[in-house]
Phi, psi and omega in degrees: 000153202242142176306337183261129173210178177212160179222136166213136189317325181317294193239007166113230190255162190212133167266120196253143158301307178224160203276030161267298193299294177311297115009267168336293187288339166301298185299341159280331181252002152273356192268333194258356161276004154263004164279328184293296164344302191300336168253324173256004203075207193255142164288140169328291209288018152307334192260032184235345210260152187212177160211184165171221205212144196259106161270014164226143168177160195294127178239175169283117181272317173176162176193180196179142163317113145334099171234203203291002179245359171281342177053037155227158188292357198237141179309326180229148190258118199214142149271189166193146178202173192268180194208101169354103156288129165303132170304000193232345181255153172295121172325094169332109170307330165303314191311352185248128170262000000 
């Protein structure tokens, strides 16, 4: 996943390398919901299309071999929490499921 995203109700979310990209494509699809405008009006969901920049996402917090007090069917003992993205790295692709 790339730090950078942009979003419009039409077609979702898009993941960016920079936020010039992410930017750019928000200003496209406000450019075709003003197109749209001149013959049918403003689509509602116009005041939805955004971008921005991703500061948090979910990590692994901990984890440990499973044992007999745990009372599950699973090997490993694990958490999640959200986690400060560095400004200067790119968002881990493992992180998506």
């Amino acid at each position: 996943m790339k730090r950078f995203f942009s979003f419009d109700p039409e077609d979702g979310f898009e993941f960016h390398d920079n936020e010039e990209d992410a930017r750019a494509r928000a200003e496209t699809c406000l450019a075709r919901d003003r197109d749209i405008a001149t013959t049918e009006g403003w689509p509602e969901q116009v005041v939805r299309i955004c971008w921005g920049e991703i500061r948090e996402r979910v990590a692994e917090t901990w984890s440990r071999p499973a044992t007999d007090d745990d009372n599950t069917d699973y090997d490993e003992m694990a958490d999640y929490g959200l986690a400060a993205v560095a400004a200067n790295k790119e968002v881990s692709d493992e992180s998506q499921g």
